[in-house]
mmCIF file of the N, C-alpha and C atoms, coordinates in Angstrom:
data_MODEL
# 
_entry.id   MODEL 
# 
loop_
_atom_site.group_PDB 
_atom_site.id 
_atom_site.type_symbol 
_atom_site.label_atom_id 
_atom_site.label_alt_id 
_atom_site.label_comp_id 
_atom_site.label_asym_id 
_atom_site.label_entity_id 
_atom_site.label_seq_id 
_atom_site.pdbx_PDB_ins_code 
_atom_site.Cartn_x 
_atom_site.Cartn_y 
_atom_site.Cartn_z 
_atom_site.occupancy 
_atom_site.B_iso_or_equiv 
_atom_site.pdbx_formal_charge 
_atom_site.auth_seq_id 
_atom_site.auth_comp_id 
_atom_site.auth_asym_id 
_atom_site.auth_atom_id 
_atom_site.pdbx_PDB_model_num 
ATOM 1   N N  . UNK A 1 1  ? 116.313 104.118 135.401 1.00 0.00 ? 1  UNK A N  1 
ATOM 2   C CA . UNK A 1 1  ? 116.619 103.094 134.418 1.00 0.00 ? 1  UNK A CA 1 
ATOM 3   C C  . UNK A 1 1  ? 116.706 103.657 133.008 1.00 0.00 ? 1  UNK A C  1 
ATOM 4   N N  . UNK A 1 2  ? 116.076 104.769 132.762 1.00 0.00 ? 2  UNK A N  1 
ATOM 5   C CA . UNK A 1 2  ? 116.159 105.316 131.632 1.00 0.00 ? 2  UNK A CA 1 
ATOM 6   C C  . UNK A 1 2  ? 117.201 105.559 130.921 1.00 0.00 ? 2  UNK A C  1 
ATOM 7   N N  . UNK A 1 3  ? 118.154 106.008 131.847 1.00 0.00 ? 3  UNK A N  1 
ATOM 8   C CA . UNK A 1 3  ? 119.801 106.470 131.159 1.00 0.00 ? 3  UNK A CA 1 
ATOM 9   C C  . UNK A 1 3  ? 120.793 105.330 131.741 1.00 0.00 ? 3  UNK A C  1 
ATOM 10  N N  . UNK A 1 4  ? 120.665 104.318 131.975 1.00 0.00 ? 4  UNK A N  1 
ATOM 11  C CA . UNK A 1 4  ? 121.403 103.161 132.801 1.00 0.00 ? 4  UNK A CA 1 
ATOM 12  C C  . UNK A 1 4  ? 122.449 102.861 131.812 1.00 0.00 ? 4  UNK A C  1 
ATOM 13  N N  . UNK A 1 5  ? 121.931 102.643 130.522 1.00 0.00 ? 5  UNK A N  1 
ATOM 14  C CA . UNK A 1 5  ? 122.735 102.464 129.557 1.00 0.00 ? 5  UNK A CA 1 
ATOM 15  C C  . UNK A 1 5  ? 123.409 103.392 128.343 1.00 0.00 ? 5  UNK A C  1 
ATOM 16  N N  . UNK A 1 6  ? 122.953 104.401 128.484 1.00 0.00 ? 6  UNK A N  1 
ATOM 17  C CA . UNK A 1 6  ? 123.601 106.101 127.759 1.00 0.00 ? 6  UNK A CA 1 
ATOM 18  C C  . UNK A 1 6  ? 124.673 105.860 127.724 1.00 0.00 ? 6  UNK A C  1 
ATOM 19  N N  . UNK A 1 7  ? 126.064 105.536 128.455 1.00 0.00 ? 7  UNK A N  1 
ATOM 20  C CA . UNK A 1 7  ? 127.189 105.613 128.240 1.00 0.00 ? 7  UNK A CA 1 
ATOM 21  C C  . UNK A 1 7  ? 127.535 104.873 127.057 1.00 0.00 ? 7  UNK A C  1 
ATOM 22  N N  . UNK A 1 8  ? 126.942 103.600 127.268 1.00 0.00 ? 8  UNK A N  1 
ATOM 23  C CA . UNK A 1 8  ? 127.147 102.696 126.134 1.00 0.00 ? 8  UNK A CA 1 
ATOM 24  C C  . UNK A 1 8  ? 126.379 103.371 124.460 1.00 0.00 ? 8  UNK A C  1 
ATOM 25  N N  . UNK A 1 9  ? 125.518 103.897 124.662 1.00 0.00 ? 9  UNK A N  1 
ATOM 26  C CA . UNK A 1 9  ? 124.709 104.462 123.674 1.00 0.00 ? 9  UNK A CA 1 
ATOM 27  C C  . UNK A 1 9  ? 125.811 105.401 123.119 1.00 0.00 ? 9  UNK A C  1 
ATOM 28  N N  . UNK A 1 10 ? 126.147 106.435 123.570 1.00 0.00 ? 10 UNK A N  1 
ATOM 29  C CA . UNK A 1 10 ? 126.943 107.415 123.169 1.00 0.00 ? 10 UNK A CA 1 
ATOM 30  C C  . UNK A 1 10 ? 128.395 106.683 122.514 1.00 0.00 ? 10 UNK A C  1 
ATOM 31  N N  . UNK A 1 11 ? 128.944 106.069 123.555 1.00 0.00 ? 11 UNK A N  1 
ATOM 32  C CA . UNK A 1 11 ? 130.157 105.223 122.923 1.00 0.00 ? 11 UNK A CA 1 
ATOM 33  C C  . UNK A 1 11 ? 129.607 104.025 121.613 1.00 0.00 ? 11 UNK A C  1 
ATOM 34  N N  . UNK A 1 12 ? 128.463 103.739 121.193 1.00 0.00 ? 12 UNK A N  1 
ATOM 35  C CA . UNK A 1 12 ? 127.961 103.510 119.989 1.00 0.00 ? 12 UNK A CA 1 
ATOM 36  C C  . UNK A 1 12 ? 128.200 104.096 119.114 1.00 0.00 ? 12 UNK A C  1 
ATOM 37  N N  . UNK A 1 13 ? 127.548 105.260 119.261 1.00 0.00 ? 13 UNK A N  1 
ATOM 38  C CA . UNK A 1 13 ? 127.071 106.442 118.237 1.00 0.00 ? 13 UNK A CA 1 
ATOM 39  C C  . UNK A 1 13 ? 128.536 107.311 118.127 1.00 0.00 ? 13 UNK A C  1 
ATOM 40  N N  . UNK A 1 14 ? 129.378 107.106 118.774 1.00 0.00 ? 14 UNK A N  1 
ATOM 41  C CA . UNK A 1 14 ? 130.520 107.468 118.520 1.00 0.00 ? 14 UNK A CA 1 
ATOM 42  C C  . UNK A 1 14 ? 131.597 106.351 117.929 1.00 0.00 ? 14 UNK A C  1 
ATOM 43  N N  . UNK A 1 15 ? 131.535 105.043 117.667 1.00 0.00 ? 15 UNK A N  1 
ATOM 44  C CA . UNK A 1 15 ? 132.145 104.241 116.874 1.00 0.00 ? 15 UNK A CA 1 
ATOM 45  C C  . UNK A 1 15 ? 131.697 103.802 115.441 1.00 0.00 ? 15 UNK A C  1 
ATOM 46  N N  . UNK A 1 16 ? 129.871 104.483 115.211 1.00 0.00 ? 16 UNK A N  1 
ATOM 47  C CA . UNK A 1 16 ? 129.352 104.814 113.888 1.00 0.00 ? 16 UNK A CA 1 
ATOM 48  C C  . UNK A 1 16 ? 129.727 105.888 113.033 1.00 0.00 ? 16 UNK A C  1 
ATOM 49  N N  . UNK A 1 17 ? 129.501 106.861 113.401 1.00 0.00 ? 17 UNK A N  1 
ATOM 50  C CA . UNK A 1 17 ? 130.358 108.198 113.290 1.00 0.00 ? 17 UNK A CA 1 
ATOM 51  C C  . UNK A 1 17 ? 131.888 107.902 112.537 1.00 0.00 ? 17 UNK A C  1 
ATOM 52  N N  . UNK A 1 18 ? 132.701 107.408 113.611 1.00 0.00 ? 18 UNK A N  1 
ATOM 53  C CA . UNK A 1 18 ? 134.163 107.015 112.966 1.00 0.00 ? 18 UNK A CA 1 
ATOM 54  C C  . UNK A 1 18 ? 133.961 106.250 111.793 1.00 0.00 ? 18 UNK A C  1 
ATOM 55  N N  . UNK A 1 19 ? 133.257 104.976 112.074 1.00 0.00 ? 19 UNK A N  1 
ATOM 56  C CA . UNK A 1 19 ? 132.938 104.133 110.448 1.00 0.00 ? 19 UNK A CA 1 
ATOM 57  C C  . UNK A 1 19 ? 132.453 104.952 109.256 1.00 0.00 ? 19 UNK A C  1 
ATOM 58  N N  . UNK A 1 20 ? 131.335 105.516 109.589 1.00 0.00 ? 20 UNK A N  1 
ATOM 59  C CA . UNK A 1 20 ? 130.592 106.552 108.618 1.00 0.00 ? 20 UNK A CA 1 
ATOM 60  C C  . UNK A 1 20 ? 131.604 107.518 107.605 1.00 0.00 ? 20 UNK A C  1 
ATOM 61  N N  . UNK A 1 21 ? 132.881 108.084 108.262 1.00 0.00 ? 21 UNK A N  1 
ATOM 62  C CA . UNK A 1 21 ? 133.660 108.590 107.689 1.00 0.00 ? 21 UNK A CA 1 
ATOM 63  C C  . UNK A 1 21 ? 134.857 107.649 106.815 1.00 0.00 ? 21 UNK A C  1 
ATOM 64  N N  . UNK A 1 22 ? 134.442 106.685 106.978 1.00 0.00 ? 22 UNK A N  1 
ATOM 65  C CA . UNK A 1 22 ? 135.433 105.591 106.075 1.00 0.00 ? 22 UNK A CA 1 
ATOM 66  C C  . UNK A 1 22 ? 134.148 104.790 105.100 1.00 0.00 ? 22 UNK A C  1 
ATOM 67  N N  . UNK A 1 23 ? 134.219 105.719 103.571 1.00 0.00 ? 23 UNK A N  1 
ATOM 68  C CA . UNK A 1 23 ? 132.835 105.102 102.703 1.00 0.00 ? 23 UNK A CA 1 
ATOM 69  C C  . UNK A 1 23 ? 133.347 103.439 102.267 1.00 0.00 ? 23 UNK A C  1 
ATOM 70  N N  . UNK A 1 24 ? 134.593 103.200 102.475 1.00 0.00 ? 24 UNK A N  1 
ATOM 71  C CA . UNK A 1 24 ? 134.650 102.108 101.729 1.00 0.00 ? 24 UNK A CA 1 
ATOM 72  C C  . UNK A 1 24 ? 133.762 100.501 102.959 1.00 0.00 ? 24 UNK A C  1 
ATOM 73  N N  . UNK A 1 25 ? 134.699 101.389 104.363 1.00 0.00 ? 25 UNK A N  1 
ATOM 74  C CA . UNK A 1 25 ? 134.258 100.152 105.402 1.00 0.00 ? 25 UNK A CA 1 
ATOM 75  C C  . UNK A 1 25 ? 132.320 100.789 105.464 1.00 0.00 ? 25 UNK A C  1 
ATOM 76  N N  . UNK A 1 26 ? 131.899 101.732 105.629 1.00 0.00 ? 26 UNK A N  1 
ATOM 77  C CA . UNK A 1 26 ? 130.590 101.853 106.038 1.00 0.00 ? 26 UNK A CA 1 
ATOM 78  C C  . UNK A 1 26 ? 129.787 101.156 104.802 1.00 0.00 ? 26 UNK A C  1 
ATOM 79  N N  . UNK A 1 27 ? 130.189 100.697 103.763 1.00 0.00 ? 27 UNK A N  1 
ATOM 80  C CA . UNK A 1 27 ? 129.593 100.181 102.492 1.00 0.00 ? 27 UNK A CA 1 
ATOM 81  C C  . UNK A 1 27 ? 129.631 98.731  102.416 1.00 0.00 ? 27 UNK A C  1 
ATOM 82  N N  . UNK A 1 28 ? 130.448 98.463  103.053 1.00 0.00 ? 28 UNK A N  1 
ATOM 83  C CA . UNK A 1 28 ? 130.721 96.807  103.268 1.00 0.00 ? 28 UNK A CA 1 
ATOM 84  C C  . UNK A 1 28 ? 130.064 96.553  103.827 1.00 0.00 ? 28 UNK A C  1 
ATOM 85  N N  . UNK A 1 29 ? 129.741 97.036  105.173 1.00 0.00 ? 29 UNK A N  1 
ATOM 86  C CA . UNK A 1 29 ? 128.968 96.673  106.604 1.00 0.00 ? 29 UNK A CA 1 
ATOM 87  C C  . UNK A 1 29 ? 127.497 96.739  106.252 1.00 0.00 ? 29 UNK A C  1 
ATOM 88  N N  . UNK A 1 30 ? 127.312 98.313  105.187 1.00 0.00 ? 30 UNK A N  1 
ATOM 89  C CA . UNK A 1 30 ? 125.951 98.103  104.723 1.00 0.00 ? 30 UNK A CA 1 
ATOM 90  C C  . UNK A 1 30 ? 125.623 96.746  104.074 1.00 0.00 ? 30 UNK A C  1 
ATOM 91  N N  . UNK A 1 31 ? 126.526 96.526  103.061 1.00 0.00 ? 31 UNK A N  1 
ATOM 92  C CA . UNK A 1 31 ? 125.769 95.355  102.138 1.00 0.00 ? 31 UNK A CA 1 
ATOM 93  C C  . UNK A 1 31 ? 125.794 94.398  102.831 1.00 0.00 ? 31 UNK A C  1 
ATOM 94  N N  . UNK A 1 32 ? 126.761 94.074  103.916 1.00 0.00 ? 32 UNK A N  1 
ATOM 95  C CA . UNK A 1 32 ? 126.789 92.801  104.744 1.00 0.00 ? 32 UNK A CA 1 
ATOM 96  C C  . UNK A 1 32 ? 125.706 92.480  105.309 1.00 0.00 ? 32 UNK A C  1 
ATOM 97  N N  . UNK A 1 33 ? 124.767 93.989  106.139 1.00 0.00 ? 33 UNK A N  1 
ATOM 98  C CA . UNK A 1 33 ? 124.225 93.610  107.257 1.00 0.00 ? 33 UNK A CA 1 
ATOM 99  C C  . UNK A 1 33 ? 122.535 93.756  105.776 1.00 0.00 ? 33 UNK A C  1 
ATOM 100 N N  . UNK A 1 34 ? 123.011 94.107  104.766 1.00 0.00 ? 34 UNK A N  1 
ATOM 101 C CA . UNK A 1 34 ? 121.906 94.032  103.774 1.00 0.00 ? 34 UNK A CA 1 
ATOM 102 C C  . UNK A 1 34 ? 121.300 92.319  103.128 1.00 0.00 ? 34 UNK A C  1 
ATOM 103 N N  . UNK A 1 35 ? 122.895 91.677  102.872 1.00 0.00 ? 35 UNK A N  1 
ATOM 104 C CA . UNK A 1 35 ? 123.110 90.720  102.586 1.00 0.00 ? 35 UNK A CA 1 
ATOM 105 C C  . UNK A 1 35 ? 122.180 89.556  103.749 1.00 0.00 ? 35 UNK A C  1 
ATOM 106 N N  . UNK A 1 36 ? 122.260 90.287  105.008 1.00 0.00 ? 36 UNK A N  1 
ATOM 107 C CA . UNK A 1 36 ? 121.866 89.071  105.897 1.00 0.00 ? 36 UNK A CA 1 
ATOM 108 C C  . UNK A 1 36 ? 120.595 88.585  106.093 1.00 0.00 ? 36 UNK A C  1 
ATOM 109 N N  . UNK A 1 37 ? 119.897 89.637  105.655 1.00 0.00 ? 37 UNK A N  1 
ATOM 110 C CA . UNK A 1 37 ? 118.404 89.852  105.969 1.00 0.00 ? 37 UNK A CA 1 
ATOM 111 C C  . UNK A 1 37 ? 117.609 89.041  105.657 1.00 0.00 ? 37 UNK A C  1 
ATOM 112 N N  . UNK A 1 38 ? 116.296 88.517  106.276 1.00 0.00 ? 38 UNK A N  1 
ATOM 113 C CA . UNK A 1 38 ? 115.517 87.595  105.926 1.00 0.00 ? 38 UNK A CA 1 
ATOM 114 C C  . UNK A 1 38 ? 114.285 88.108  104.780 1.00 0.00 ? 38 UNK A C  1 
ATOM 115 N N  . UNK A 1 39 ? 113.903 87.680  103.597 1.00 0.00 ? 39 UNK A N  1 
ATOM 116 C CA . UNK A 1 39 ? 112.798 88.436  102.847 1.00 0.00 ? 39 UNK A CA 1 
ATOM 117 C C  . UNK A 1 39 ? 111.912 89.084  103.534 1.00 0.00 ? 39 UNK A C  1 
ATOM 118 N N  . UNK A 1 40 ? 111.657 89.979  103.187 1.00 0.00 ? 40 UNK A N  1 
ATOM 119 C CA . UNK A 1 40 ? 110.046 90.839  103.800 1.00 0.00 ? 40 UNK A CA 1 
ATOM 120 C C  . UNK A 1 40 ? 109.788 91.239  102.745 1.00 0.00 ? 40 UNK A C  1 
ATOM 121 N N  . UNK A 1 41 ? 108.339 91.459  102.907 1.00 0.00 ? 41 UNK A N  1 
ATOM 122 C CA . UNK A 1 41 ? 107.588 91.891  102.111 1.00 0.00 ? 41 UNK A CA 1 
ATOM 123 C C  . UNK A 1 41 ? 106.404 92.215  102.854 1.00 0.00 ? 41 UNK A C  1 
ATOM 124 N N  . UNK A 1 42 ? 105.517 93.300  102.504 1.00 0.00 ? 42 UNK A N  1 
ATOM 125 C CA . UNK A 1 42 ? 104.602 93.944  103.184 1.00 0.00 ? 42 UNK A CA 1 
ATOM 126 C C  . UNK A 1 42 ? 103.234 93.039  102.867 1.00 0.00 ? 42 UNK A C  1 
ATOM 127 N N  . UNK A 1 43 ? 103.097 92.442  101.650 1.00 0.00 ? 43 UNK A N  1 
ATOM 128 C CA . UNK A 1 43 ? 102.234 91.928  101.048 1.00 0.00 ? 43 UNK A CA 1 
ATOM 129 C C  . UNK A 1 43 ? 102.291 90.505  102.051 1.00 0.00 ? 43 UNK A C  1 
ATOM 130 N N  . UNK A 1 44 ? 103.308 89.973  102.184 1.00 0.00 ? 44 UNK A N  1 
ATOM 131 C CA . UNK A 1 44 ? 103.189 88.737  102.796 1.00 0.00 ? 44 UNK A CA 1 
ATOM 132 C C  . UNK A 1 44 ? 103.080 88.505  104.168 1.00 0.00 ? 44 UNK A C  1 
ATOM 133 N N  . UNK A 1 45 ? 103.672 89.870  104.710 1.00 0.00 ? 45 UNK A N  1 
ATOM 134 C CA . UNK A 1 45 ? 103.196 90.156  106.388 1.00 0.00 ? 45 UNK A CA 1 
ATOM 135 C C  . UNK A 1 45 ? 101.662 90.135  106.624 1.00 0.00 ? 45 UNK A C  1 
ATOM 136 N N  . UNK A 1 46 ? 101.370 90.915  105.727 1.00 0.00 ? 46 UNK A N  1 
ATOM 137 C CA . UNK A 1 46 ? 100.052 91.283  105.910 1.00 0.00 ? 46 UNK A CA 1 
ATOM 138 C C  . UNK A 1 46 ? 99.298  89.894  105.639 1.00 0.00 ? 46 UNK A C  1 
ATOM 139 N N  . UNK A 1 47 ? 99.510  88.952  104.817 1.00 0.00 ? 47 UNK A N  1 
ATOM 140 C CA . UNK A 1 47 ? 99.022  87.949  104.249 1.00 0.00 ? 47 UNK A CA 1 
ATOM 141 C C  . UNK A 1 47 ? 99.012  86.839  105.502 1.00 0.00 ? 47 UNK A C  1 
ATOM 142 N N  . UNK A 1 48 ? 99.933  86.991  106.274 1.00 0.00 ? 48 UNK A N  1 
ATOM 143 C CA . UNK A 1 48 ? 100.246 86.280  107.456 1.00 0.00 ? 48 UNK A CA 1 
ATOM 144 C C  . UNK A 1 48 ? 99.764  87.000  108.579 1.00 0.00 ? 48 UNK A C  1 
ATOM 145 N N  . UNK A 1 49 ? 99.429  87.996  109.242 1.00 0.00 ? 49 UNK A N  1 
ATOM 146 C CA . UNK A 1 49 ? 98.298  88.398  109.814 1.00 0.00 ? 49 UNK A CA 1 
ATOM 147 C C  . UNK A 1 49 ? 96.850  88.195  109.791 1.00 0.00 ? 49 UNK A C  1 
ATOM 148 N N  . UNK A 1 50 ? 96.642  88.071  108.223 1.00 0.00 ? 50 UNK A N  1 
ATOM 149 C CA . UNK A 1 50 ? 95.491  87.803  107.901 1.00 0.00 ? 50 UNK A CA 1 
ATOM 150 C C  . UNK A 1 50 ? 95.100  86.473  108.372 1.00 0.00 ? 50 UNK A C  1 
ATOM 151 N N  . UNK A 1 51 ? 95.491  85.414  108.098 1.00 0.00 ? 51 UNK A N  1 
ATOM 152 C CA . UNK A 1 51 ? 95.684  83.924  108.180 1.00 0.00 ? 51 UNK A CA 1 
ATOM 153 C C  . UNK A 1 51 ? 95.845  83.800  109.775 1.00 0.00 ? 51 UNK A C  1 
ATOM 154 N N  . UNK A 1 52 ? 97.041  84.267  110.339 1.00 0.00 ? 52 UNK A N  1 
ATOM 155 C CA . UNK A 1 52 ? 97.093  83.636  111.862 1.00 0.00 ? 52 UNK A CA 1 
ATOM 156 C C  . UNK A 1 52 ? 96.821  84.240  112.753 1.00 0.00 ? 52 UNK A C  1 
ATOM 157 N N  . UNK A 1 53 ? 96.449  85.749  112.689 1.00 0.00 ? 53 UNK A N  1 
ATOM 158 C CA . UNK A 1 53 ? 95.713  86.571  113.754 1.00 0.00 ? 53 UNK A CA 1 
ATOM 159 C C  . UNK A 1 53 ? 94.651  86.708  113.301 1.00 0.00 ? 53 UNK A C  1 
ATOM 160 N N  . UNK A 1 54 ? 94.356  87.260  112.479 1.00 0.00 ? 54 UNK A N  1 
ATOM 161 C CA . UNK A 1 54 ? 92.527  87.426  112.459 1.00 0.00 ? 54 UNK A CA 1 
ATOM 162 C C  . UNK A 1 54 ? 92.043  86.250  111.817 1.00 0.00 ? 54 UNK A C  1 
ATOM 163 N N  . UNK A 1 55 ? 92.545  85.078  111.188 1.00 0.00 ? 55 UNK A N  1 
ATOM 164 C CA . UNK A 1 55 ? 91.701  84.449  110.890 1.00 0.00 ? 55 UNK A CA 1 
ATOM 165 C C  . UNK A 1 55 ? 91.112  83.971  109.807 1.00 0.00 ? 55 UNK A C  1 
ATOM 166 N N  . UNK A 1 56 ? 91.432  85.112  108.961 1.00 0.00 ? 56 UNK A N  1 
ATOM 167 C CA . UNK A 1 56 ? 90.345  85.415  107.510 1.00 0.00 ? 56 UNK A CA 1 
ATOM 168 C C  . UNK A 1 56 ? 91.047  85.201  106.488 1.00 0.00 ? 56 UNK A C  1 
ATOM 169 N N  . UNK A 1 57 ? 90.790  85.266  105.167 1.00 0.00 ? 57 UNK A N  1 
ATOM 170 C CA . UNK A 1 57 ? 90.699  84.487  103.831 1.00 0.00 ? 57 UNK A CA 1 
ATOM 171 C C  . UNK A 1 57 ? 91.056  86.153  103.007 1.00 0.00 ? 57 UNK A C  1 
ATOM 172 N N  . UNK A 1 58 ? 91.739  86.014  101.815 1.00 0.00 ? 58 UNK A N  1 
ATOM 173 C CA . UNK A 1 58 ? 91.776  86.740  101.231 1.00 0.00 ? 58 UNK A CA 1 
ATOM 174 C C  . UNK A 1 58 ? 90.658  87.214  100.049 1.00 0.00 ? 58 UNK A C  1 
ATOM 175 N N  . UNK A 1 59 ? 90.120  88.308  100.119 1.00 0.00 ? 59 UNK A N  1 
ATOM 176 C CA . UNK A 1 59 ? 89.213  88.467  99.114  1.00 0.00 ? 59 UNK A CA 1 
ATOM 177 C C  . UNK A 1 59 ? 89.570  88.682  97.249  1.00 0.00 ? 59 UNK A C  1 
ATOM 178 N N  . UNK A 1 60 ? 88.973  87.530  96.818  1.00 0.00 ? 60 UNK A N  1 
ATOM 179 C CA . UNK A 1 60 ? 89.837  87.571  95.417  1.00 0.00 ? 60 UNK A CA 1 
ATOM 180 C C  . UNK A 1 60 ? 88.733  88.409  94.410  1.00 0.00 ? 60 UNK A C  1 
ATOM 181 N N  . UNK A 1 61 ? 89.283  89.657  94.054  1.00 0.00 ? 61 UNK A N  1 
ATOM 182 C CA . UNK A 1 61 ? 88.381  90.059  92.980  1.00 0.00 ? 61 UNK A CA 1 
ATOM 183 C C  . UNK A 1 61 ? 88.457  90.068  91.851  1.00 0.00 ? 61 UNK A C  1 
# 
């Protein structure tokens, strides 16, 4: 099962490659797939771990 899907992997990594060499389309696609993203933030992950997995309160100093 490990390599079941390699063909497809390679034929990936070979239609990135082609894009990669075109800066105008690989720049679009960046900001697009930049554009799509939902906020993160490390501070607020963590803030939400805190709260719904462990439980606990933030310590205010």
């Amino acid at each position: 099962m490990l390599l079941a899907d390699y063909g497809n992997h390679i034929a990936t990594q070979e239609r990135v490659d082609a894009l990669y060499l075109s800066p105008t389309e690989w720049a679009k696609k960046a900001l697009t797939n930049v554009a799509g993203m939902g906020p993160f933030s490390s501070d607020r992950t963590i803030a939400e771990y805190a709260e719904q997995i462990w439980h606990t309160k933030p310590v205010i100093r």
